[in-house]
C-alpha positions in Angstrom: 22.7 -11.9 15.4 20.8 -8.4 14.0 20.8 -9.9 10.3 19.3 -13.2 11.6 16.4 -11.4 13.7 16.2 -9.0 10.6 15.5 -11.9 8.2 13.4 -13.8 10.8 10.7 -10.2 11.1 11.1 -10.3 7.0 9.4 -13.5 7.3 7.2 -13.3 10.3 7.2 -10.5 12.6 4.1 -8.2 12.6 3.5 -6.0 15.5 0.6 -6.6 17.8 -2.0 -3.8 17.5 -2.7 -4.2 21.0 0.9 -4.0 21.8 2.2 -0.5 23.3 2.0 3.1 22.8 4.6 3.2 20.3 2.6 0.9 18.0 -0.3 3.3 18.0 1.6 6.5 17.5 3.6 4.1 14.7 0.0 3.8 13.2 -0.8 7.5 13.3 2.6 8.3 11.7 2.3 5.7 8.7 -1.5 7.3 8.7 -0.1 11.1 8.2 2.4 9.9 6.2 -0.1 8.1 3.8 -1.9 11.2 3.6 1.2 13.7 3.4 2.9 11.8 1.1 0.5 12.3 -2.2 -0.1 15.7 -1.1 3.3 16.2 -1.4 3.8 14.5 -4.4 0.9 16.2 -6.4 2.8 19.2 -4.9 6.0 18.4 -6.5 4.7 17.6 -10.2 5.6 14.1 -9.9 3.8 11.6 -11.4 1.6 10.1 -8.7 0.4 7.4 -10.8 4.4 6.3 -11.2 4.7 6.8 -7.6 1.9 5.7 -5.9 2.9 6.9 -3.0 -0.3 6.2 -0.9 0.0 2.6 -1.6 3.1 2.5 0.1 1.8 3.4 3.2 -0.8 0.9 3.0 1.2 -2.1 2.2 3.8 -1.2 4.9 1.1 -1.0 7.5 -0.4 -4.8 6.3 3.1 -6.1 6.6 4.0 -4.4 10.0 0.4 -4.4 11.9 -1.4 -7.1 10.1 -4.4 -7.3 7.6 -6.9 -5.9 9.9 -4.6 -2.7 10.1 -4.0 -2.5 6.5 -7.5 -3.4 5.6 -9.0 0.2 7.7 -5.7 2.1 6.3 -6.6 0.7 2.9 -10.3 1.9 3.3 -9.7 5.3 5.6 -6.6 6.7 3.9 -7.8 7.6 0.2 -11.4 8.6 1.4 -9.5 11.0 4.4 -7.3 12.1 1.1 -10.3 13.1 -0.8 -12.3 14.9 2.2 -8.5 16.7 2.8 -7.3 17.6 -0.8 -9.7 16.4 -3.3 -7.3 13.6 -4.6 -7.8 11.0 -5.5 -10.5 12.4 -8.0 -14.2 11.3 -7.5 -14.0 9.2 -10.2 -10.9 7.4 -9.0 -12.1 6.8 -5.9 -14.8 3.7 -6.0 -11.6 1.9 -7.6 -8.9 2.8 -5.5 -10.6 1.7 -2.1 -11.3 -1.9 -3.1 -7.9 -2.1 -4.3 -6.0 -0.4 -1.3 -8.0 -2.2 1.2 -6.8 -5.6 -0.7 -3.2 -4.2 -0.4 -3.7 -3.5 3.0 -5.5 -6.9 4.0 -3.5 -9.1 1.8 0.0 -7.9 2.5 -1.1 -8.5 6.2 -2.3 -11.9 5.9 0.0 -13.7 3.8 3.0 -12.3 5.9 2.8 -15.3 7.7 2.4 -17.8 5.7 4.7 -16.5 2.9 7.5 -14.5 2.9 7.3 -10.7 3.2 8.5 -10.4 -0.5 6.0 -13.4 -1.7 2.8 -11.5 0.3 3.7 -8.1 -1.4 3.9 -9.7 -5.0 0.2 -11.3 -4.4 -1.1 -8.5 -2.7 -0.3 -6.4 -5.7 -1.5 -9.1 -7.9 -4.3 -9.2 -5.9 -5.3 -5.8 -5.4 -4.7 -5.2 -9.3 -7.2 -7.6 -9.9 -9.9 -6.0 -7.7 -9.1 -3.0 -9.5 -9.9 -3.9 -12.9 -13.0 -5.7 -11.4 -14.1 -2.6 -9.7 -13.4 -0.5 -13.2 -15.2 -3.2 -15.1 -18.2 -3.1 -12.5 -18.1 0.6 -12.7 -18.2 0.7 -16.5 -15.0 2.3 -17.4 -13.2 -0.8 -19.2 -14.6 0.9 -22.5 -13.7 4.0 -22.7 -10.9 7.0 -22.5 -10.4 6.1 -18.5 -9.1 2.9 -19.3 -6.6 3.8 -22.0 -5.8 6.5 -19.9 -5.6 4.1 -17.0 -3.8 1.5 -19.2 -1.4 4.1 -20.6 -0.8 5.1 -17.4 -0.9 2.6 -14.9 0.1 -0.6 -16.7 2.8 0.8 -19.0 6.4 -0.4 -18.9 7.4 2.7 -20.5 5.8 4.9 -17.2 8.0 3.0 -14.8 5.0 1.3 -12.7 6.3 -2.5 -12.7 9.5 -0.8 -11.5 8.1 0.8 -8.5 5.7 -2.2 -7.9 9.3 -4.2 -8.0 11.2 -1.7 -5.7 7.9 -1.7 -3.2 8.2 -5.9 -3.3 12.2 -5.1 -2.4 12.5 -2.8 -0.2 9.0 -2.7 2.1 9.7 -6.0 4.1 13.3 -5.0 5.1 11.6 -1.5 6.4 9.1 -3.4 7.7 11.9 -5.7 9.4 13.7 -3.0 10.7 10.9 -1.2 11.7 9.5 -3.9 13.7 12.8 -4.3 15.6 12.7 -1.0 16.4 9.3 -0.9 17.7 9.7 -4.1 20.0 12.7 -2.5 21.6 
């Protein structure tokens, strides 16, 4: 009975943002998280560009609460980030707010029409794409950004496509759970 209402909010629960109290302080936690979480990172030393770990916010929050949510926490979270800590650096930022708002938005709309694990693949397809559009707009697909971008970013050898596959893995069963909880 659990796994079966698990598998059925993998594949179609969001949360109503109008819903209850506990989905707005749910939304203020996944937003301190999203901005706690590369803090801590950068913190740590860990490789942030590995990690990613505002994305993860983001795409949990267009699963759980639906594109519109993900679409602000896409936009709000890494310009909050840079007025807080500086990070993501200037230059990163005009291309990491297209592509976290795509997260965000398409994550949250394709939830229902896909599964949860089919949404997160295209959104990070998707927001990818806008990314190397925004780089390209903003001049930086000749250059040392790219290669550093490319080395970084886009490199089996960093680990990205793994985190990219564990984010496509184990979001929608947080998500899942989380939206059980939250309904309760």
């Amino acid at each position: 009975m659990i796994a079966t209402g698990l598998v059925n909010d993998v594949v179609y629960g969001q949360l109503s943002i109008r819903r209850t109290k506990t989905v707005i302080l749910g939304q203020i936690l996944f937003l301190a998280l999203a901005l706690l979480l590369p803090m801590i990172t950068h913190r740590l030393g860990l490789n942030f560009r590995i990690a990613q770990p505002m994305h993860w916010m983001i795409l949990f929050a267009g699963l759980t609460y639906g594109p519109i949510s993900g679409l602000l926490m896409g936009i709000s979270v890494p310009v909050a980030s840079f007025l807080i800590s500086g990070m993501p650096l200037p230059v990163m930022l005009p291309l990491m707010i297209p592509e976290l708002a795509v997260y965000g938005l398409v994550a949250g709309l394709l939830k229902r029409r896909v599964t949860s694990f089919g949404s997160l693949a295209i959104a990070l397809i998707a927001g990818r794409a806008v990314f190397l559009i925004a780089l390209a707009l903003t001049g930086g697909l000749d250059g040392p950004i790219f290669e550093r971008i490319q080395r970084t970013w886009w490199s089996p050898s960093e680990g990205v496509g793994f985190v990219m596959l564990f984010q496509i893995v184990l979001l929608p069963f947080l998500s899942g759970l989380y939206v059980n909880w939250a309904k309760d």
